[in-house]
C-alpha positions in Angstrom: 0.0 0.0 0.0 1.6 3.5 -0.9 2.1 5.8 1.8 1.3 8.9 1.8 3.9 10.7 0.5 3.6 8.3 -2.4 0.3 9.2 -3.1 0.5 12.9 -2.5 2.9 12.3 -5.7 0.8 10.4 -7.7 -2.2 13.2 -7.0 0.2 15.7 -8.2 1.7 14.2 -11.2 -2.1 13.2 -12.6 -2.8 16.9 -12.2 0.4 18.2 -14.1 -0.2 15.4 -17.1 -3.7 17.0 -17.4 -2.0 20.8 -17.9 0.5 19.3 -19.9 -2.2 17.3 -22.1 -5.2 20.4 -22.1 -2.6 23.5 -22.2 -2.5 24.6 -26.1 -6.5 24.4 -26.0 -6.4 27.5 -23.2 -3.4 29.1 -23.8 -4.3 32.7 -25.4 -7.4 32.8 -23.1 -7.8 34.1 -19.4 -8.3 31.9 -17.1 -9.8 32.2 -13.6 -10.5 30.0 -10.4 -12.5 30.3 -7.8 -10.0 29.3 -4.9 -12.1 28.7 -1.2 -8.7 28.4 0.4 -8.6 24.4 0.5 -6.3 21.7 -0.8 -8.1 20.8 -3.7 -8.5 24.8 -5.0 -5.3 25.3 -3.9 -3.5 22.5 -6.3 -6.0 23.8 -9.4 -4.7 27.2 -8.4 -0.8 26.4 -8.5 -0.8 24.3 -11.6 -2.9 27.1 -13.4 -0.8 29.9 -12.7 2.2 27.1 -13.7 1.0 26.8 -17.2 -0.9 29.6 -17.9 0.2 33.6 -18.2 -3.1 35.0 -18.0 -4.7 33.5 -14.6 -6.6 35.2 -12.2 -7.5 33.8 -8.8 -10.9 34.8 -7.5 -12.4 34.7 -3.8 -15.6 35.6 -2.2 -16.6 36.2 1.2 -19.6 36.9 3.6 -19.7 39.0 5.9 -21.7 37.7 9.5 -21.2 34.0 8.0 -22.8 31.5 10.6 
């Protein structure tokens, strides 16, 4: 069974085969994501601003949230 440090790596190297695969369909477009501050927003956010010149990370937030 991989550990986790294994499987941390797998996660990320599936994610930077799909940049690598997707990247000339998007590439003179802007491109945004919505990031909510947790892991999996986080990853989309780093690989985007990796491969792509024109990204823009977006947020939201409510005020008296409960």
């Amino acid at each position: 069974m991989p550990n986790e440090n294994q499987l941390i790596n797998q996660y990320i190297t599936i994610l930077d085969n799909l940049y690598n695969r997707y990247i000339n369909l998007f590439q003179n477009q802007s491109i945004g994501v919505f990031v909510s501050g947790g892991i999996d927003s986080s990853l989309i956010a780093y690989f985007t601003n990796k491969y792509f010149k024109n990204f823009s990370p977006f947020y939201s937030s409510f005020k008296n949230w409960s």
